[in-house]
N, C-alpha and C positions, 0 to 999 in steps of 0.2 A: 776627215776633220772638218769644223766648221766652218762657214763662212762668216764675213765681217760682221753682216745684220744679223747673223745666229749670238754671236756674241751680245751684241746691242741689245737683242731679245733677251737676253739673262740679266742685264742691267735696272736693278731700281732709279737710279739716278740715268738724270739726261744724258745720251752718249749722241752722238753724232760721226756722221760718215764723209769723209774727203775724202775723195776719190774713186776707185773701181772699189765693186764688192764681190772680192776674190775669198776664195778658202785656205787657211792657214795649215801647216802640218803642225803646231802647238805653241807655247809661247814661252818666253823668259824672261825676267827683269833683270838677267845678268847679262851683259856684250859679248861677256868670253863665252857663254854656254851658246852663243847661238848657232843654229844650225841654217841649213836653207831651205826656207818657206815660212820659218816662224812668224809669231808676233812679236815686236821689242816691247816691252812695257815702261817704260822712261819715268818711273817715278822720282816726284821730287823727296828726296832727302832730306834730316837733318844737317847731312857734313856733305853730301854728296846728293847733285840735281842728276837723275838721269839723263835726262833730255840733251846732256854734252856729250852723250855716249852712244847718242842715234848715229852718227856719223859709220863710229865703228860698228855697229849691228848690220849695218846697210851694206859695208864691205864684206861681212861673211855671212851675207845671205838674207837677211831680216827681207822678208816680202810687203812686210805691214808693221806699223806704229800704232801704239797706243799712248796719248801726250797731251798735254794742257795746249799744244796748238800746231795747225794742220801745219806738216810739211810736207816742201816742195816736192818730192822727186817719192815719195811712198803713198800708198794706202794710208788715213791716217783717221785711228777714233778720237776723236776729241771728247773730255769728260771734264768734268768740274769737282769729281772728287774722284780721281783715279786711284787712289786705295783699294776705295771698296767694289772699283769697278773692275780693280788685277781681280780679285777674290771672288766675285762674280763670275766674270770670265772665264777663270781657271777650271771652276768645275764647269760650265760649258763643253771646255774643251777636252778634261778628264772629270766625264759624266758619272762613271759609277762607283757606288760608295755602299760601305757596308749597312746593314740594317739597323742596325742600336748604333749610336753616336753618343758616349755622355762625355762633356765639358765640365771639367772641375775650376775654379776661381778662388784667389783668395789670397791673401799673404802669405801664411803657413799649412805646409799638410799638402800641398795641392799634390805633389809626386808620389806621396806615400797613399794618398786616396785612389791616387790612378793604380797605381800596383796591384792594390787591396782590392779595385774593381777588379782588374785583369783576373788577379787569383782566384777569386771566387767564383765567378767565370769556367777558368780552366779546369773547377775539377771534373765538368761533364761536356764544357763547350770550347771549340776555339776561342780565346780572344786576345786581343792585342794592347797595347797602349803608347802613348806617347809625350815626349815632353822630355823634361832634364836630364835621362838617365837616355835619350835615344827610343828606336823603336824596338819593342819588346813584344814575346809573345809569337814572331812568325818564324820562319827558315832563316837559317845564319846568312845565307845568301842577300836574302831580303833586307835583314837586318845592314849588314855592312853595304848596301848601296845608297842606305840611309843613314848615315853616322850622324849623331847627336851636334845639334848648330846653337839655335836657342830654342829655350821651353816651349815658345810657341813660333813654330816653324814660318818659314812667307808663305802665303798665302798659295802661289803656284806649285814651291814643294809642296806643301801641306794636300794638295788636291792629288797630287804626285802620286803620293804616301797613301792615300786611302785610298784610291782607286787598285795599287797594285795587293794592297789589303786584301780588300772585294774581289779580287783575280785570283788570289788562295780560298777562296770559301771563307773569310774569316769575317764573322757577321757583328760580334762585340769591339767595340773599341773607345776604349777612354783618353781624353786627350787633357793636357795642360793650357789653362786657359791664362796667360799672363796677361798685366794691366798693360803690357808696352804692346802684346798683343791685339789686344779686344781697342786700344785705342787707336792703332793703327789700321784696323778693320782686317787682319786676317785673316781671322775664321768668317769673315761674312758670307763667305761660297758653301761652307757645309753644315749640312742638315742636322744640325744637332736637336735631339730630342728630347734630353735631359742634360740638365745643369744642376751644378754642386755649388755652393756655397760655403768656405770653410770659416774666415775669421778676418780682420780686417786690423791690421795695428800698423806701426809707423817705416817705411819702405818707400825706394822711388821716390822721392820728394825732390831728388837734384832733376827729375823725367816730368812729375805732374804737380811740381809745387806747393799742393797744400793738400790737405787730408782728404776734404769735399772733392778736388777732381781726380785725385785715386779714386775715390770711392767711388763716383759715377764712369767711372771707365771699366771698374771690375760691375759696376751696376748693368751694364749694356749687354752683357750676356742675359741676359735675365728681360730685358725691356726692348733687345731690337731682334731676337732670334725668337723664330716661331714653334717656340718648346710646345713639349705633350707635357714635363714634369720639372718643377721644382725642388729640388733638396736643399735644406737651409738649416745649419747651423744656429740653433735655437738660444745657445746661452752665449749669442756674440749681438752685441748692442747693434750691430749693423746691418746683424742677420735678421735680428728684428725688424729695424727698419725697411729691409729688403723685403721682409715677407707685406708690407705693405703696400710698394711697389706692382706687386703680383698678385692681384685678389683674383684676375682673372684665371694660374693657374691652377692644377694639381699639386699642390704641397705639403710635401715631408719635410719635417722636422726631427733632427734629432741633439742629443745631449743631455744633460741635467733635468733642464726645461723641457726637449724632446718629445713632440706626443705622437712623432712615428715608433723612432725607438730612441729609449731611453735609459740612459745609464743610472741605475738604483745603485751601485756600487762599483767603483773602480779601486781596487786595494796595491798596495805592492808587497810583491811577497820574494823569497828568495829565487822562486824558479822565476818570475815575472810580474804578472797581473792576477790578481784575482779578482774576477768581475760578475756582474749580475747586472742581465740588460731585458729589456724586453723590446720586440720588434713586431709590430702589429698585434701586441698582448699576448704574444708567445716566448716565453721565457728560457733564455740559456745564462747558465751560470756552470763556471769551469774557472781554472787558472790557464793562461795563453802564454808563451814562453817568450814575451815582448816585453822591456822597457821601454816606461812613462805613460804616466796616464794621459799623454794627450793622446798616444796611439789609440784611443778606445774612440774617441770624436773621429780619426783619419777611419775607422773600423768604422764604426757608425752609421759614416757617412755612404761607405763604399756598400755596405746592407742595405740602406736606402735605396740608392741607385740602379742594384741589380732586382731589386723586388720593383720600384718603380716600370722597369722594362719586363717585367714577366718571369722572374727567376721565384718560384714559390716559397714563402718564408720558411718553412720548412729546412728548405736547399740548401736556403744559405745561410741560418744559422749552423746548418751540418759543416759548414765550408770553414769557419772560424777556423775551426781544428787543423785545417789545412795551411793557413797564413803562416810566412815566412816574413821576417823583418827586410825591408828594404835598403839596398846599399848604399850605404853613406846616412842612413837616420836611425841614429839610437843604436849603431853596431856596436856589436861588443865584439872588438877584433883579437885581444890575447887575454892572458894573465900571467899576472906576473909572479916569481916561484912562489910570493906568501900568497900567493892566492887572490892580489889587487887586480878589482877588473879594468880592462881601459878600453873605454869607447870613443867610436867618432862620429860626430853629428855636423849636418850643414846649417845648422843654426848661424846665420846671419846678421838677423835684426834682434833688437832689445826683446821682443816678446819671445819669440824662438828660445832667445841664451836663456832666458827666466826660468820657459816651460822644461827644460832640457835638465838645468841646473838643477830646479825646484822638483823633478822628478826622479834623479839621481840620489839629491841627499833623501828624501825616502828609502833610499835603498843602501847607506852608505851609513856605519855604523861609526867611523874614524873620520877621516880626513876629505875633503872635498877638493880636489885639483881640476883645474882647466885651462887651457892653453888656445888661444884665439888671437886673431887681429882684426882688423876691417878692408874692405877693396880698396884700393886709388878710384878715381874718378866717378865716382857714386856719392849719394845720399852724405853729406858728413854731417847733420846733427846727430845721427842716431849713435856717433862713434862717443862721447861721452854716457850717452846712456848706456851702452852696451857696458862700458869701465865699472859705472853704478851699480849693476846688477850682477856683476861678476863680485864684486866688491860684499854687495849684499849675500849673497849665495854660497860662495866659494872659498875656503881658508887658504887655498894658494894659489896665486895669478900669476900665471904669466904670460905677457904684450909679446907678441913676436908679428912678423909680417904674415898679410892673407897673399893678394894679388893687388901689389900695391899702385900697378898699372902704368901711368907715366908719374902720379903724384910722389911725392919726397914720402918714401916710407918712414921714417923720424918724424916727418909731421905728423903722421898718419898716428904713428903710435903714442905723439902728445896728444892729439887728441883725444884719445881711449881714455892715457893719464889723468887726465884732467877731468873726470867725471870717476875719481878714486882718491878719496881725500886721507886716509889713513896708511896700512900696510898691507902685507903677503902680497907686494907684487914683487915682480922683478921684468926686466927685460930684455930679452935675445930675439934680436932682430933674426937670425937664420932661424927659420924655423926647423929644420933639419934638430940643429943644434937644440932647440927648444922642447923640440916630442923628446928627445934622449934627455936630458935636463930633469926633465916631470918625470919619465920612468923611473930615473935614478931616486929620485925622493920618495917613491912611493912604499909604504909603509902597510902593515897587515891590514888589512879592513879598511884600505881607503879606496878612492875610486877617481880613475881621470876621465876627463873627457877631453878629446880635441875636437874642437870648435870649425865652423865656419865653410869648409871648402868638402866635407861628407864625402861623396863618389867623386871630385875633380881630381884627374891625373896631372894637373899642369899649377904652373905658379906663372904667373903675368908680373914681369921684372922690365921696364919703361913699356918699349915696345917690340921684347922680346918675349917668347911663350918656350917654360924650361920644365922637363918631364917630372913630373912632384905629387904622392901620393900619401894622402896621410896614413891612409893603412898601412899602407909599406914598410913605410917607415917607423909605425909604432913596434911592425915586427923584429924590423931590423934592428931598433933600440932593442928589444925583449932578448936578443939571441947576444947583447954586451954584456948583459947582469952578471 
């Protein structure tokens, strides 16, 4: 393993050495993980400073510190921005990493882009992915040593993760680039080669305040990583402006606007899509057995990426054929005996419910149902817009709780209310209650969707976490009828 100055040698930013320059056996930002020889990494936190927690690392072993200032009795790096110098570090100390790296960013899409990479991918090579749904694509083994934390892992797992990657032969790997991510610097330690661009609307605002330092913090993929390629989301005002951020690189475009590949037609038909795209001026047109036409932008995007890295257009338009719809976005989990489909989607934010909504009633000849709520301790302007667009879209609402966290879920759900100025709502705080409620009304030819929490097994109820699955539960509503 490395020594102290091996580390410092990985650092853009100034690091500094107190004390002896020893060799570590790896390192952690957590007290409880540590072992003996590691480095502690003491970062300061939002709610929690490391640097209180050096004591106990130092009891079970910690040989060396990493900390905004030298202490007494350890090895100790001193940095000025220790963020990006844990994520530095990390790969340092787990050096090898698979060969293709693409980072997907963005409000919407960014898990089903990653899938979409993966897949396309697997039908002649290994490849992996990462981010919301966990890590995907290697040995169950692998998998469950890495259970699903946040979309974009710390910085030391995250080096963890790809180096044991690279130890299976697996050379593709797509990862989730989140704005809490990229702004905390955890992806700064690896090599990513290609970046995705998906679409930029309203999210995180109780995190980055206002729209401008979203936007440049999902921009920093793109402006501080020493990409080979750019993909970018052509008919998103911001993807525009991104692409001018980036003159210096190789950039694909795609969408509407698209002049890598471009969507000439996205249709809704009964089996799914019916589409006609072109990708490098080679033309596939087919019906895909996916709802909503934004899945053809998350498709799009993931075509982009794997031709960017070497996959011949050819490949991958052959691959389309292969794509399975991702868990938790746009599933169609039952039907109900007339024949009503019900789907569940982690639509979240205002733009999400719109695209979701707005590509359902395409499909939906009767009635339009949906059943959502919003998180506790997140974002809350977006919770009346969300009401709005339900309101606008949907001829029956119903407010039930997401993950209402410690906030007062009755507040949570005036607030939806209060951006719904007319009828078809109603409101069942148990959402349990809620999914069976909507089955029961559903009528021949209408369509439900459940909103908001897509692949989440769990419901966040103060500051407890209770086993809650919306698919499950749509089933277990379908087997009442």
């Amino acid at each position: 393993m490395p020594f102290l100055t091996e580390l410092i040698a990985a650092c853009r930013d100034e690091v500094t050495l107190h004390g002896a320059d020893i060799s570590v056996t790896g390192m952690t930002a957590d007290s409880r993980q540590v072992s003996p020889g590691m480095l502690f990494a003491a970062i300061p936190g939002v709610k929690l400073d490391g640097a209180k927690f050096i004591a106990q690392a130092k009891e079970k072993g910690a040989a060396a510190v990493l900390a905004q200032n030298p202490h007494p009795e350890l090895p100790t790096l001193v940095s000025n921005n220790i963020r990006r110098s844990v994520a530095e570090m990390a790969r340092a100390c787990y050096p090898q990493m698979p060969e293709y790296i693409m980072a997907v960013t963005g409000t919407n899409g960014k898990t089903s882009v990653a899938d979409f990479y993966r897949q396309l991918w697997e039908v002649k090579h290994r490849a992996a992915s990462i981010g919301t749904l966990g890590l995907l694509g290697v040995p169950a083994a692998l998998e469950a040593q890495f259970p699903a934390v946040n979309t974009s892992p710390d910085p030391i797992l995250l080096a963890q993760m790809l180096q044991a990657i690279a130890q299976h032969k697996i050379e593709h790997v797509a990862m989730e680039a989140s704005s809490h991510g990229l702004h905390q610097h955890r992806l700064d330690g690896v090599p990513i080669d290609t970046a995705v661009f998906t679409n930029l609307t309203q999210d995180h605002l109780d995190y980055h305040g206002d729209m401008e330092q979203y936007f440049l913090a999902k921009a920093r993929l793109f402006t501080d990583f020493p990409l080979s390629h750019a993909v970018i989301n052509a008919d998103d005002a911001n993807g525009q402006r991104l692409q001018a951020l980036v003159p210096h690189l190789s950039t694909m475009t795609y969408g509407v606007r698209g002049k890598t590949c471009r969507l000439f037609k996205v249709e809704p038909v009964v089996e799914g899509l019916a589409v006609h795209l072109s990708l490098h001026g080679e033309i596939f047109e087919d019906i895909i057995p996916l709802y909503g036409r934004f899945q053809m932008h998350n498709i799009a995007a993931a075509l982009c990426a794997v031709v960017a890295q070497g996959m011949p257009v050819a490949n991958a338009l052959q691959g389309i054929a292969h794509l399975q719809g991702v868990s938790g976005r746009m599933e169609r989990v039952a039907l109900h005996p007339n024949a009503a489909p019900m789907f569940i989607d982690y639509a979240h934010t205002p733009d999400a419910l719109e695209q979701v909504l707005t590509s359902l009633r395409a499909h939906c000849t009767n009635h339009l149902h949906v059943v959502f709520g919003c998180g506790g301790d997140r974002d809350t302007t977006k919770r009346a817009l969300m009401g709005s667009v339900a309101e606008k879209l949907a001829d029956n609402i119903i407010i039930t709780d997401d993950n209402p966290r410690t906030e007062n879920a009755a507040g949570i759900r005036a607030q939806i209310l209060a951006g719904i100025k007319e009828k078809r709502v109603t409101q069942i705080p148990d959402r349990r209650e809620a999914i069976r409620a909507a089955v029961h009304q559903l009528s021949e030819d209408d369509i439900l969707v459940v909103a908001g929490k897509g692949h989440e097994a769990y419901q966040i109820i103060g500051d407890q976490t209770y086993d809650f699955n919306d698919k499950a539960e749509l089933l277990e509503a379908v087997k009442t009828l």
